[in-house]
N, CA, C and O atoms as CSV, one atom per row, in Angstrom:
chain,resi,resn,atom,element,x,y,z
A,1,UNK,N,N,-20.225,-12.682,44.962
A,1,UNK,CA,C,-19.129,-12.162,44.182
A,1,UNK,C,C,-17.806,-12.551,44.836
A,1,UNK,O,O,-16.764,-12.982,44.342
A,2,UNK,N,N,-18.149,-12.278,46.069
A,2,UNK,CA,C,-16.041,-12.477,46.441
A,2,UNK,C,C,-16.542,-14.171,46.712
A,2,UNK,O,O,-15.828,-14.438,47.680
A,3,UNK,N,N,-17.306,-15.386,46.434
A,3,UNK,CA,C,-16.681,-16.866,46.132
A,3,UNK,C,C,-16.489,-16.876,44.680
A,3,UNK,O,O,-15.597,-17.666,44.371
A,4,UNK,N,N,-16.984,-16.309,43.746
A,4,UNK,CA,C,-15.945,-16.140,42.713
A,4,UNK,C,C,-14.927,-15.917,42.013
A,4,UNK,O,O,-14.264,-16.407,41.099
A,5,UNK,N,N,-15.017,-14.417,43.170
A,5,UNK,CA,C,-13.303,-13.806,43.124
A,5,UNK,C,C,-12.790,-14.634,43.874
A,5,UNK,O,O,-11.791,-14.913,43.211
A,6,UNK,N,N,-12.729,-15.242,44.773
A,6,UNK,CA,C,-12.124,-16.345,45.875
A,6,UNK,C,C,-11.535,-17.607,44.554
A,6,UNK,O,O,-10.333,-17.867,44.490
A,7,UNK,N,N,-12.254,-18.088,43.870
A,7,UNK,CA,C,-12.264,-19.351,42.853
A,7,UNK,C,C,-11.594,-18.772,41.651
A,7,UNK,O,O,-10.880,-19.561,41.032
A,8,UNK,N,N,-11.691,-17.388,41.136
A,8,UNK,CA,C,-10.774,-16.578,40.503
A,8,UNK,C,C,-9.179,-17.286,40.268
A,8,UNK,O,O,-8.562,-18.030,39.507
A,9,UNK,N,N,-8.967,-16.171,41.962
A,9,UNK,CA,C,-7.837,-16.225,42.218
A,9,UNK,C,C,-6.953,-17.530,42.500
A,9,UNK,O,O,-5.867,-17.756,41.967
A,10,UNK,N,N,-7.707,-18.481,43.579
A,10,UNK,CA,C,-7.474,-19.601,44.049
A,10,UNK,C,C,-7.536,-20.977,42.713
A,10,UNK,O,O,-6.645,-21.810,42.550
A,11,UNK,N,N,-8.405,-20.912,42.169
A,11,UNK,CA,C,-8.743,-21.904,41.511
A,11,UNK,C,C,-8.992,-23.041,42.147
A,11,UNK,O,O,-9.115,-24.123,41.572
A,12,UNK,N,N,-9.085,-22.860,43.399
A,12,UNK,CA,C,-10.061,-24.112,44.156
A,12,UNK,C,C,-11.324,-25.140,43.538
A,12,UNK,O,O,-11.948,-24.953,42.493
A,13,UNK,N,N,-11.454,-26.002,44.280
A,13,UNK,CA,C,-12.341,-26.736,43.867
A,13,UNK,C,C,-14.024,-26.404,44.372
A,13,UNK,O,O,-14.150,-26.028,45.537
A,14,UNK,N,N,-14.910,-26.497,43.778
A,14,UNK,CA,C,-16.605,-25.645,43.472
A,14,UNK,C,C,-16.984,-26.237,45.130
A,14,UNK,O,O,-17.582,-25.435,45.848
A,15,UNK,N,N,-16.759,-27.141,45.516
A,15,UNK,CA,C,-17.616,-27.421,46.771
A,15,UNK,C,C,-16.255,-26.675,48.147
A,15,UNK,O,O,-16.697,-26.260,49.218
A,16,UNK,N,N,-15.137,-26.642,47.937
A,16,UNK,CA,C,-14.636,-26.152,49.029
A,16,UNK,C,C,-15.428,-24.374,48.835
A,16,UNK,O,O,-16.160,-23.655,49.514
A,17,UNK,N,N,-14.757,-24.304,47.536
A,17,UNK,CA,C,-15.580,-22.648,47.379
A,17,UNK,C,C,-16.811,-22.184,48.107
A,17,UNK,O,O,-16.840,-21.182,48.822
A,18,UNK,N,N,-18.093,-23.198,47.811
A,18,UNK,CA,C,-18.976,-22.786,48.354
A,18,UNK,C,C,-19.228,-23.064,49.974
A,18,UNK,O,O,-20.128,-22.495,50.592
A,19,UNK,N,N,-18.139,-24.195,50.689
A,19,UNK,CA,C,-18.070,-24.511,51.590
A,19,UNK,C,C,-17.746,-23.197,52.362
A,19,UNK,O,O,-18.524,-22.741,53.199
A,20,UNK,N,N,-16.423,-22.543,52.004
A,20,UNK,CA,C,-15.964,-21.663,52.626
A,20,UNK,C,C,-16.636,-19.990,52.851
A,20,UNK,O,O,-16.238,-19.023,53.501
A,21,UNK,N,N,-17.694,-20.197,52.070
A,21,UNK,CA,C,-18.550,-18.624,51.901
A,21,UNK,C,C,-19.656,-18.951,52.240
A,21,UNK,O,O,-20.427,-18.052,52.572
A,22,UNK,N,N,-20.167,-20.526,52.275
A,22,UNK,CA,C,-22.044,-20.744,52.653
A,22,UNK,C,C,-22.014,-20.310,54.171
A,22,UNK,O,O,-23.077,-19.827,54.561
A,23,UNK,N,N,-20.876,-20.400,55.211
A,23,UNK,CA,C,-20.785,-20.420,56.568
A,23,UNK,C,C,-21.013,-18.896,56.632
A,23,UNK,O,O,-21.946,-18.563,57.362
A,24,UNK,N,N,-20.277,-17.807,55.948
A,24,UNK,CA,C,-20.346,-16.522,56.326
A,24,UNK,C,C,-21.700,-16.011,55.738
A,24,UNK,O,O,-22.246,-15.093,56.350
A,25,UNK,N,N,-22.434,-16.618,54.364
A,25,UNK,CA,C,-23.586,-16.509,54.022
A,25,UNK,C,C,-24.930,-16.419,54.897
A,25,UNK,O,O,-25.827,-15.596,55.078
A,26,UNK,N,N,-24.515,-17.987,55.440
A,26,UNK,CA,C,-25.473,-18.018,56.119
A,26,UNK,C,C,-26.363,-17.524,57.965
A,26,UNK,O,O,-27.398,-17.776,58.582
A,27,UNK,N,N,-25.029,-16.678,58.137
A,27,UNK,CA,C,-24.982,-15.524,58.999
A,27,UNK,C,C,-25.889,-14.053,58.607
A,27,UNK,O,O,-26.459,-13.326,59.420
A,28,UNK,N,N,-25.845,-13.943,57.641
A,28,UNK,CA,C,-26.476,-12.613,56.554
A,28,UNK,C,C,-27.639,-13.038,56.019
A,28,UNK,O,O,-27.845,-14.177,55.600
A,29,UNK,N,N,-28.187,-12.394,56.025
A,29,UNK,CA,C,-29.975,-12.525,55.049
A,29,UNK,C,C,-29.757,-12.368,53.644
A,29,UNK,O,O,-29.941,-11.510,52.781
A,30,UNK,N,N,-29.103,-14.001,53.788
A,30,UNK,CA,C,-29.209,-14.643,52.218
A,30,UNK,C,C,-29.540,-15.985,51.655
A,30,UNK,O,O,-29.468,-17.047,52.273
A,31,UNK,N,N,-29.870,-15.840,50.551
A,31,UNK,CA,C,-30.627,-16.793,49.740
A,31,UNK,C,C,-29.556,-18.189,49.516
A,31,UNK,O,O,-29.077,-18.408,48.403
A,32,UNK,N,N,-29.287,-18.991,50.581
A,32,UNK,CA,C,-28.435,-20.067,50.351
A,32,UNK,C,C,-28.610,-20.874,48.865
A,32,UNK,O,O,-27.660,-21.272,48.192
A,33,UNK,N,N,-29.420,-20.958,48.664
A,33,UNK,CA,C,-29.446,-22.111,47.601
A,33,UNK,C,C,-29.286,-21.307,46.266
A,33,UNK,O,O,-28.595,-21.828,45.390
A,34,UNK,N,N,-29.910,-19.982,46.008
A,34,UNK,CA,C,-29.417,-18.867,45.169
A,34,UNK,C,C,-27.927,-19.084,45.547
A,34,UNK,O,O,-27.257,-19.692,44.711
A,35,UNK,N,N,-27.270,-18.649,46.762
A,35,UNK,CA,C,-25.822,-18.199,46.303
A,35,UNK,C,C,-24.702,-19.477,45.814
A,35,UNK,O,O,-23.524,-19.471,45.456
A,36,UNK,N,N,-25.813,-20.621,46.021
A,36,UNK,CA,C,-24.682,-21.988,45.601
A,36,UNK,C,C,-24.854,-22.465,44.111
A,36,UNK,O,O,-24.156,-23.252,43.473
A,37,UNK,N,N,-26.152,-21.660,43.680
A,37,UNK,CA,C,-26.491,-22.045,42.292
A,37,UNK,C,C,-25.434,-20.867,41.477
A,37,UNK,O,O,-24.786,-21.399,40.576
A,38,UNK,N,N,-25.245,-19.801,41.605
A,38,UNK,CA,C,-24.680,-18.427,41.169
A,38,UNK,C,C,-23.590,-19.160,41.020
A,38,UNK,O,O,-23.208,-19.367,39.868
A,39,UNK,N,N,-22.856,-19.707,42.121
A,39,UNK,CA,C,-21.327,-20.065,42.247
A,39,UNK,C,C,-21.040,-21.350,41.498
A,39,UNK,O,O,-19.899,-21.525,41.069
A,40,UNK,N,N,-21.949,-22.234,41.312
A,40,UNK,CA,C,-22.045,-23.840,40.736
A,40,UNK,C,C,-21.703,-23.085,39.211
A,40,UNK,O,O,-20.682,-23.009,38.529
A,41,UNK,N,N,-23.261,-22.519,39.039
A,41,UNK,CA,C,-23.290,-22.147,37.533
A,41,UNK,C,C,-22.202,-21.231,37.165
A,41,UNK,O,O,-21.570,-21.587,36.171
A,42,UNK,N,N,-21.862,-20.233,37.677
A,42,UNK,CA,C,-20.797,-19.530,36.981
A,42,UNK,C,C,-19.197,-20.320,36.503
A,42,UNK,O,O,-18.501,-20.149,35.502
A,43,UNK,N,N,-18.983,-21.414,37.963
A,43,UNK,CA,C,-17.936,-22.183,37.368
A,43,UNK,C,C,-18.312,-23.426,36.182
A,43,UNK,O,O,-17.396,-23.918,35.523
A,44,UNK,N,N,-18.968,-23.629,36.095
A,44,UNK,CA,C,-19.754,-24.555,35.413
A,44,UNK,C,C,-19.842,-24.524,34.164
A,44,UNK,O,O,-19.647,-25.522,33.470
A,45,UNK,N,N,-20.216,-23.120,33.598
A,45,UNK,CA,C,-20.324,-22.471,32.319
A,45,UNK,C,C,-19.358,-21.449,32.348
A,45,UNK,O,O,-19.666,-20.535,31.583
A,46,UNK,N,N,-18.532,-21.309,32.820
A,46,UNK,CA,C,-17.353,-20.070,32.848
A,46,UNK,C,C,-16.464,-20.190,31.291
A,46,UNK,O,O,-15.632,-19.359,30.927
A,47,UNK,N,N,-16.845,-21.354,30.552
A,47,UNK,CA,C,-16.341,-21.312,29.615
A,47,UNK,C,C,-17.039,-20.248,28.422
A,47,UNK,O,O,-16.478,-19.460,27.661
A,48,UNK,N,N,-18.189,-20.506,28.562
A,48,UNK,CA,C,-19.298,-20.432,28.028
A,48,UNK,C,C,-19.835,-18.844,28.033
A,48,UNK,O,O,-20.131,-18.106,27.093
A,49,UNK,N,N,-19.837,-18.650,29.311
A,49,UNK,CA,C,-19.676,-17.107,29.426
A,49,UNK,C,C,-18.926,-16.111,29.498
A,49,UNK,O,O,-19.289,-14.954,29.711
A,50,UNK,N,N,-17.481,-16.620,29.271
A,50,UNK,CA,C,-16.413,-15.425,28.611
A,50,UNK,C,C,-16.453,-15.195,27.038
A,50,UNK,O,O,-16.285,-14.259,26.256
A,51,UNK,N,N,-16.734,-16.413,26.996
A,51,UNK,CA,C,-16.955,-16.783,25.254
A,51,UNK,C,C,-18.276,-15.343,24.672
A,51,UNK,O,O,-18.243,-14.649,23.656
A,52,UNK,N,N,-19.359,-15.361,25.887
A,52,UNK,CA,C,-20.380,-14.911,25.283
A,52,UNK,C,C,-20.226,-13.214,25.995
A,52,UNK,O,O,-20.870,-12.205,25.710
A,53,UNK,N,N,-19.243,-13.387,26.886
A,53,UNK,CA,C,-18.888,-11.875,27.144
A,53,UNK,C,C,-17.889,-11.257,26.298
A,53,UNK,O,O,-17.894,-10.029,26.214
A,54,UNK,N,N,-16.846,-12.083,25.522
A,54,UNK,CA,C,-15.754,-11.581,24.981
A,54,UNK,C,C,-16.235,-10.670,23.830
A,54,UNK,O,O,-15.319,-10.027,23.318
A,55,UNK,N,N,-17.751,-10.420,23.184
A,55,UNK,CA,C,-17.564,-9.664,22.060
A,55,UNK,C,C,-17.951,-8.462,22.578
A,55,UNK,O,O,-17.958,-7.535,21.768
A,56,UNK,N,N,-18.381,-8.133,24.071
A,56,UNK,CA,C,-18.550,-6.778,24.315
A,56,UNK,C,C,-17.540,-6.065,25.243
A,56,UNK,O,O,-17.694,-5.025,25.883
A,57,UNK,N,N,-16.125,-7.144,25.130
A,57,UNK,CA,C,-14.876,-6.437,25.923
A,57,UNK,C,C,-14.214,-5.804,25.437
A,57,UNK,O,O,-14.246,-6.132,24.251
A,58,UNK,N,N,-13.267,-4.679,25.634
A,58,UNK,CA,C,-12.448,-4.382,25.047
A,58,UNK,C,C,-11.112,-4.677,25.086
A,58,UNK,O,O,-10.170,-3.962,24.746
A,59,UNK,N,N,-11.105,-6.157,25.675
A,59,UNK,CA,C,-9.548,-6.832,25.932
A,59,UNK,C,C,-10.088,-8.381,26.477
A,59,UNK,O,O,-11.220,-8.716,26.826
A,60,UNK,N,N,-9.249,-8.911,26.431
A,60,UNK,CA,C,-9.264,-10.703,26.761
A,60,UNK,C,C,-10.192,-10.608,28.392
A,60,UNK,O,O,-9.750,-9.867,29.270
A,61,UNK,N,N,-11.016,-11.138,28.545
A,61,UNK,CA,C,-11.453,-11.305,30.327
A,61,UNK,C,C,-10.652,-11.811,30.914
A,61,UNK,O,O,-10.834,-11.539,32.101
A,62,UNK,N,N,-9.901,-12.364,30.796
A,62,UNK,CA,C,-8.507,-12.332,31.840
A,62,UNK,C,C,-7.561,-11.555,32.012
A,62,UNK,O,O,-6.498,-11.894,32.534
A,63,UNK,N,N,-7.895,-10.101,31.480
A,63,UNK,CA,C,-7.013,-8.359,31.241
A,63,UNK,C,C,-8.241,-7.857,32.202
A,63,UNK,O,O,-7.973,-6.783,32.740
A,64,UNK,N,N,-9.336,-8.311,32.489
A,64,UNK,CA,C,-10.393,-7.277,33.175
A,64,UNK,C,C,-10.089,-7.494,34.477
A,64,UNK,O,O,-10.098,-8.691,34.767
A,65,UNK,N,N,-9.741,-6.532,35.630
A,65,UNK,CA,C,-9.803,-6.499,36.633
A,65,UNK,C,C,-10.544,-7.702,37.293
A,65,UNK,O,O,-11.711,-7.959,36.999
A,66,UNK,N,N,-9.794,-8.466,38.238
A,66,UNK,CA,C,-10.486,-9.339,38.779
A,66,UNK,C,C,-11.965,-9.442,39.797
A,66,UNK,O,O,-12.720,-10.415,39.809
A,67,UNK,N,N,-12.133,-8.206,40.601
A,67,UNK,CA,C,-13.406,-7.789,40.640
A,67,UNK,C,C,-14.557,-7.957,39.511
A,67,UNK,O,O,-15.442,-8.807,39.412
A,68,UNK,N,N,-14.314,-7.124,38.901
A,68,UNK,CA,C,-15.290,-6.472,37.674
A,68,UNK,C,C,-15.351,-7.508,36.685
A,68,UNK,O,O,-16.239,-7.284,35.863
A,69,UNK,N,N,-14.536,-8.852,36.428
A,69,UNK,CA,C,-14.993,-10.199,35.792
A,69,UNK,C,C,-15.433,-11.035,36.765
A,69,UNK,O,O,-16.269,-11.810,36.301
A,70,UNK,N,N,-15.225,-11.205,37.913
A,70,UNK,CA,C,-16.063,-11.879,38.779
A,70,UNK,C,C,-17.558,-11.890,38.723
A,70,UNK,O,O,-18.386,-12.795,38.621
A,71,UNK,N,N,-17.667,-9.981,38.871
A,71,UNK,CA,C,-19.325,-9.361,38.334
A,71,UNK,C,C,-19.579,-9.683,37.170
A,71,UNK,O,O,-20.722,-10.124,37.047
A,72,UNK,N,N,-19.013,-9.650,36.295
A,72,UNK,CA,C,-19.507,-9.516,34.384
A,72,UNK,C,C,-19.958,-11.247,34.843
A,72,UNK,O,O,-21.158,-11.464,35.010
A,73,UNK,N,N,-19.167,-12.173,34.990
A,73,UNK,CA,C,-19.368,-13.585,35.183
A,73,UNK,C,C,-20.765,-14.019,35.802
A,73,UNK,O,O,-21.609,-14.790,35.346
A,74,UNK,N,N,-20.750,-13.302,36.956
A,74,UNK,CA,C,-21.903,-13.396,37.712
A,74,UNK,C,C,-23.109,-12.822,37.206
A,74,UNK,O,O,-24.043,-13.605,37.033
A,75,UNK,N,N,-23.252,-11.819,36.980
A,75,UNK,CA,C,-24.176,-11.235,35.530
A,75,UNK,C,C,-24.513,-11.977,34.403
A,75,UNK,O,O,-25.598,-12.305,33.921
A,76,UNK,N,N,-23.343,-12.176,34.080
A,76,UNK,CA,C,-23.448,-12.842,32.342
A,76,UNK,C,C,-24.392,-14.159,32.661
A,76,UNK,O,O,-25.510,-14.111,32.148
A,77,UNK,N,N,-24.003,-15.617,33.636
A,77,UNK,CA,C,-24.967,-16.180,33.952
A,77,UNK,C,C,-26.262,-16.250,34.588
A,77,UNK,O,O,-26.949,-17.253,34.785
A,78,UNK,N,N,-26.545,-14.823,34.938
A,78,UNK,CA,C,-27.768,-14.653,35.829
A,78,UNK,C,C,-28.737,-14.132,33.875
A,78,UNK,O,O,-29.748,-14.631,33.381
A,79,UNK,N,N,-28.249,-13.531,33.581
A,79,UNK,CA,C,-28.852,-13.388,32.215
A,79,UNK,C,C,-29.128,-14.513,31.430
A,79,UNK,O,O,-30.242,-14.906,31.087
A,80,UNK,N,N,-27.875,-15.080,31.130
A,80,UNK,CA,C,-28.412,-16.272,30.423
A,80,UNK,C,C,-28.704,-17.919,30.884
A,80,UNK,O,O,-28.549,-18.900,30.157
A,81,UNK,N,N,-29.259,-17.904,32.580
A,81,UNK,CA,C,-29.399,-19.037,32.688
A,81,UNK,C,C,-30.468,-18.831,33.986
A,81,UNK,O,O,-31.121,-19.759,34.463
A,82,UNK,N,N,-30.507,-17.698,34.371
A,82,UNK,CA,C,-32.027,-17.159,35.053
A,82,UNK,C,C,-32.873,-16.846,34.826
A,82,UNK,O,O,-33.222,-16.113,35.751
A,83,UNK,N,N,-33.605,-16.887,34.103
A,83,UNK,CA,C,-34.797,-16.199,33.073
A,83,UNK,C,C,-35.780,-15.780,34.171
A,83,UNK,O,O,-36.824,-15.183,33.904
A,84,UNK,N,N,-35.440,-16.086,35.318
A,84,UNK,CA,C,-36.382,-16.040,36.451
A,84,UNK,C,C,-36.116,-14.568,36.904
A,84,UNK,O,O,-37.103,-14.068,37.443
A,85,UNK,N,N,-34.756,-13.553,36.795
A,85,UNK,CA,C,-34.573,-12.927,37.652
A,85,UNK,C,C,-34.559,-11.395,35.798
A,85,UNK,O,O,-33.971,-11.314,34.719
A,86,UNK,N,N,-35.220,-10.884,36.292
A,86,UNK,CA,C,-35.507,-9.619,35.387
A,86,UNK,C,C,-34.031,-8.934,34.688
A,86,UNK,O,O,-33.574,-8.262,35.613
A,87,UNK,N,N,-33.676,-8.884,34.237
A,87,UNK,CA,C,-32.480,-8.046,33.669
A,87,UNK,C,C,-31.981,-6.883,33.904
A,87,UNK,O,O,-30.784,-6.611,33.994
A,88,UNK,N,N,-33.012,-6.069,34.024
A,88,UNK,CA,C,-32.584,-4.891,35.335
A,88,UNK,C,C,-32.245,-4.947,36.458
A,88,UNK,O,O,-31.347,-4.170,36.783
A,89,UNK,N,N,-32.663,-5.631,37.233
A,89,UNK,CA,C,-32.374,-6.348,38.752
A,89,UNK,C,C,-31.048,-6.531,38.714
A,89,UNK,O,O,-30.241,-5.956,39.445
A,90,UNK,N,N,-30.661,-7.753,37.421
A,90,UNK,CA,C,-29.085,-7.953,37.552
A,90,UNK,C,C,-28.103,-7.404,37.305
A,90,UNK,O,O,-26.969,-7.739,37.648
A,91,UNK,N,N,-28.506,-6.248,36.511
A,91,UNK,CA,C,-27.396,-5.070,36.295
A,91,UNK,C,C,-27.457,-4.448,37.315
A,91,UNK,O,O,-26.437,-4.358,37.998
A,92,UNK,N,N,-28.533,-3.894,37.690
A,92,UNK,CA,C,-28.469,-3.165,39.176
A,92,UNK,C,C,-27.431,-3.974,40.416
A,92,UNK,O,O,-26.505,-3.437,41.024
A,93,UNK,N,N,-27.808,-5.103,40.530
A,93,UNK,CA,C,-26.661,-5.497,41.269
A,93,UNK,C,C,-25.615,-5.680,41.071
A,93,UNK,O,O,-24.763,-5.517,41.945
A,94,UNK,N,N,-25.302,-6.131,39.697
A,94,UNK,CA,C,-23.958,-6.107,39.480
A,94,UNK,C,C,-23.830,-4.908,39.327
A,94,UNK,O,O,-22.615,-5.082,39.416
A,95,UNK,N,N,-23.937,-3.560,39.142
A,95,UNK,CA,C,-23.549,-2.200,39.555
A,95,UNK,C,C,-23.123,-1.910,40.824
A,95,UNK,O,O,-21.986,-1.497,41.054
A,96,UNK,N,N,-24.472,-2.214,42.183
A,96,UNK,CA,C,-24.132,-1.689,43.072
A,96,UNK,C,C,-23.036,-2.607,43.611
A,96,UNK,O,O,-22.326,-1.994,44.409
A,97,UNK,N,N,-22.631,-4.009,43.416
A,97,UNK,CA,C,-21.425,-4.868,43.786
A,97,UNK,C,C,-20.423,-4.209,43.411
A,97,UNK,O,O,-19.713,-3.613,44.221
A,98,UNK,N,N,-20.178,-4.210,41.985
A,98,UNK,CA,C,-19.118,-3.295,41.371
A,98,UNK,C,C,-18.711,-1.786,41.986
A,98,UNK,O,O,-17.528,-1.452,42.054
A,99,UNK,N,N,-19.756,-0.939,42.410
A,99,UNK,CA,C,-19.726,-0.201,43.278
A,99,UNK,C,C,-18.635,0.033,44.820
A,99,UNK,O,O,-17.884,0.863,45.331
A,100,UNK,N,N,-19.245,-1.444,45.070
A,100,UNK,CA,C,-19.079,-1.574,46.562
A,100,UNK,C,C,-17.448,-1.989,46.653
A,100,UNK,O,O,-16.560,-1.436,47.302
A,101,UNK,N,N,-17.379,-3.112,45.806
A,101,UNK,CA,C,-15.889,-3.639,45.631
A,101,UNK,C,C,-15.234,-3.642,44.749
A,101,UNK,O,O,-14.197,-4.295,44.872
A,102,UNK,N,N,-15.470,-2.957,43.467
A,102,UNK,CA,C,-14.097,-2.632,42.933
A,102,UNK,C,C,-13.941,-1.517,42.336
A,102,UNK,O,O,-14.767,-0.637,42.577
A,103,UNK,N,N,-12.838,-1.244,41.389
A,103,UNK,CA,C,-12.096,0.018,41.062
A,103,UNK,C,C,-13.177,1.296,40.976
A,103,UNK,O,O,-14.384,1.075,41.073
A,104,UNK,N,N,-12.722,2.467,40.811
A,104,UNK,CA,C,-13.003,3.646,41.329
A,104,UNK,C,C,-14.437,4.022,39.972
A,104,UNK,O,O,-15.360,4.805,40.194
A,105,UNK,N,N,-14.270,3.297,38.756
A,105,UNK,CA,C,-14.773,3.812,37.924
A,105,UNK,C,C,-14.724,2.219,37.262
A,105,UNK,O,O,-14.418,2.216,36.070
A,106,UNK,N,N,-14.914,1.226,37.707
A,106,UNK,CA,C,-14.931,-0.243,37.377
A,106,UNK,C,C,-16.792,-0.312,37.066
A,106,UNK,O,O,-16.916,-0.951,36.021
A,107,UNK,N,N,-17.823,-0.005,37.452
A,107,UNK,CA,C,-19.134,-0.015,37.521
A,107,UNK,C,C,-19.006,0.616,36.288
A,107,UNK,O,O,-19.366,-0.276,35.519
A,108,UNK,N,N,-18.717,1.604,35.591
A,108,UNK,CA,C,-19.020,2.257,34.524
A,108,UNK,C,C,-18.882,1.292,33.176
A,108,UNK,O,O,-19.596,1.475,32.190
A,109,UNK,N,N,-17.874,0.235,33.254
A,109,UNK,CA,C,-17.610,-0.976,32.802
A,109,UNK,C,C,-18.504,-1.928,32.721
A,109,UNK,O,O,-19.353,-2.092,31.844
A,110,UNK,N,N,-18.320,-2.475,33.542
A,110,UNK,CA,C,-19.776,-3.335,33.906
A,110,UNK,C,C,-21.054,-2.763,33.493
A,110,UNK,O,O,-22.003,-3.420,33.064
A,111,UNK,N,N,-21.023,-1.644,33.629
A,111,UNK,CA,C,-22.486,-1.050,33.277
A,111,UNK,C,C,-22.831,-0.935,32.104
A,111,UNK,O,O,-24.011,-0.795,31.782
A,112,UNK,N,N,-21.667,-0.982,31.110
A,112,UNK,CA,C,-21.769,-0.654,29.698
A,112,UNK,C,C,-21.646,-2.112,28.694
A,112,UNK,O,O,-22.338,-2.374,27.710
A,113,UNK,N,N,-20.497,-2.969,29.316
A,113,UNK,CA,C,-20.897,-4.116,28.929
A,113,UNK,C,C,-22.354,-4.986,28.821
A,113,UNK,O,O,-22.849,-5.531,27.835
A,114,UNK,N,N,-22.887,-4.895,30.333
A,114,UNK,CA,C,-24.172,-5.501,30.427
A,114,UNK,C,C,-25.366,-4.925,29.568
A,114,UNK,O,O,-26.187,-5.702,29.080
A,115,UNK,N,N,-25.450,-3.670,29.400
A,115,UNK,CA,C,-26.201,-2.961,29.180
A,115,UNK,C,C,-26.181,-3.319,27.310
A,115,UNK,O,O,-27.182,-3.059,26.642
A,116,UNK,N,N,-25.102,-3.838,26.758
A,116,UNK,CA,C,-24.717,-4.094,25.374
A,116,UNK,C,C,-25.818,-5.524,25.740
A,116,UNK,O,O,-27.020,-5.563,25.477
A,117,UNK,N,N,-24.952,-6.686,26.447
A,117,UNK,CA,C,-25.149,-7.892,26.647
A,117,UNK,C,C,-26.777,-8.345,26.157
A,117,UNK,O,O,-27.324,-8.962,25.242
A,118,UNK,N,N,-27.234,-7.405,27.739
A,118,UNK,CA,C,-28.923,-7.644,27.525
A,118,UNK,C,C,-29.487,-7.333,26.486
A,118,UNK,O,O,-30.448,-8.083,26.315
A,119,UNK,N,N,-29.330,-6.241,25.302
A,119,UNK,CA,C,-30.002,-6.305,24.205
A,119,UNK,C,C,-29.884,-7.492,23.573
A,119,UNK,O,O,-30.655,-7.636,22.625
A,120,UNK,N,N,-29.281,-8.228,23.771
A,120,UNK,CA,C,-28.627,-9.474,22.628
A,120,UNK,C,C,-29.527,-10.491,23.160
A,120,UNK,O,O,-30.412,-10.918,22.418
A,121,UNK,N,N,-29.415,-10.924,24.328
A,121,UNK,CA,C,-29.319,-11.859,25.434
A,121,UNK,C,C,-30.913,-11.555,25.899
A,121,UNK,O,O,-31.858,-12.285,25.600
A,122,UNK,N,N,-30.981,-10.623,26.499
A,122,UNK,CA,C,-32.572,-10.392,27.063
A,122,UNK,C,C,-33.468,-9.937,26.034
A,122,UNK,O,O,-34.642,-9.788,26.375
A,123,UNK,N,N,-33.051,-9.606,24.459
A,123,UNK,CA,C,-34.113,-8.647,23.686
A,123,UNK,C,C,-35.587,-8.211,24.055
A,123,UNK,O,O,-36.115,-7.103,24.151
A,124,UNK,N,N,-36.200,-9.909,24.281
A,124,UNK,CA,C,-37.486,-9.428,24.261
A,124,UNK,C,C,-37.879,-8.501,25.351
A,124,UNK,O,O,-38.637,-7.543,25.197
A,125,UNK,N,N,-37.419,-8.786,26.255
A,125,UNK,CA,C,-37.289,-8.219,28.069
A,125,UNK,C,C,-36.690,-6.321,27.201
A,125,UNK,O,O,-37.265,-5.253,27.410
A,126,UNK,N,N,-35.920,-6.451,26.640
A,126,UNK,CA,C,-35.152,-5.113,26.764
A,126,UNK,C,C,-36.162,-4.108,26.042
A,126,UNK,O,O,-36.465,-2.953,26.340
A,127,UNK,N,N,-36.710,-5.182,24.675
A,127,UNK,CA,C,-37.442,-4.263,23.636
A,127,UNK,C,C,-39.086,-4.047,24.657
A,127,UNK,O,O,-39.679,-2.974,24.548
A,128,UNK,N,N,-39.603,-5.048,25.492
A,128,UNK,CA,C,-40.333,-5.232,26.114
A,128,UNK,C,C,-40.543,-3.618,27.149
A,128,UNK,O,O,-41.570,-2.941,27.122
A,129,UNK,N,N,-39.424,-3.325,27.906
A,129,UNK,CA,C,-39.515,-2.287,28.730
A,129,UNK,C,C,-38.650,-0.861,27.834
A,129,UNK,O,O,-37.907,-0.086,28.437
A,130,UNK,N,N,-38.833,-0.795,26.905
A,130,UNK,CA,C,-38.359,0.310,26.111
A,130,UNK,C,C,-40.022,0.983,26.037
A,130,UNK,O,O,-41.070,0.361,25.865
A,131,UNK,N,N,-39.773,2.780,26.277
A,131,UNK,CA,C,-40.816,3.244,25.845
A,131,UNK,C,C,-41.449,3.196,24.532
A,131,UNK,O,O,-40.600,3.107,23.644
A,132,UNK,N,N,-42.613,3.225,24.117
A,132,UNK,CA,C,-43.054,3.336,22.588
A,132,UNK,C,C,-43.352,4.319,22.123
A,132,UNK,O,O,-43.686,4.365,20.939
């Protein structure tokens, strides 16, 4: 999340980005090649996924707190270009991120967007783990 918010703000270029966060990454018990695909793909399709986040905002994604679109971003492509990683998983993290780093009541956001998103986006997965 913060080489997104980093590429956000900066508008740097995708390989300094990941240059500058794989070093502190790879200090921490993390998934290098996960966190360069997250960061590739989100700038990559960032067109693509405001487009497909904008009908569950309630203002332009460039009005959403820069935290909490960093997450929606990072979310929005883990949904529609991970099929590998469960849909709960990624709200959960983008919750507890949102949590961790931004506004006081910013997760409640995120939580409600995604939670729209994945019916659309994950159906079968969503209708899949719905009780019967």
């Amino acid at each position: 999340m913060q080489a997104v918010y980093a590429w956000q703000i900066s508008g740097g270029d995708v390989r300094q980005v990941i240059a500058q966060f794989a070093h502190e990454q790879a200090h921490e018990v993390a998934d290098l090649e996960y966190f360069e695909d997250l960061v590739r793909g989100v700038l990559h399709h960032r067109s693509e996924l405001d487009q497909a986040l904008q009908q569950y905002l309630d203002r332009e994604i460039e009005l959403v707190d820069p935290i909490e679109r960093a997450v929606l971003r990072i979310a929005a492509y883990e949904m529609r270009h991970r099929i590998d990683v469960p849909y709960r998983v990624i709200i959960n993290e983008a919750l507890e991120t949102a949590k961790r780093f931004g506004s006081e009541h910013g997760h409640t956001y995120v939580n409600g967007v995604l939670d729209h998103a994945a019916v659309e986006w994950r159906a079968v997965e969503v209708n899949a783990a719905r009780p019967k």
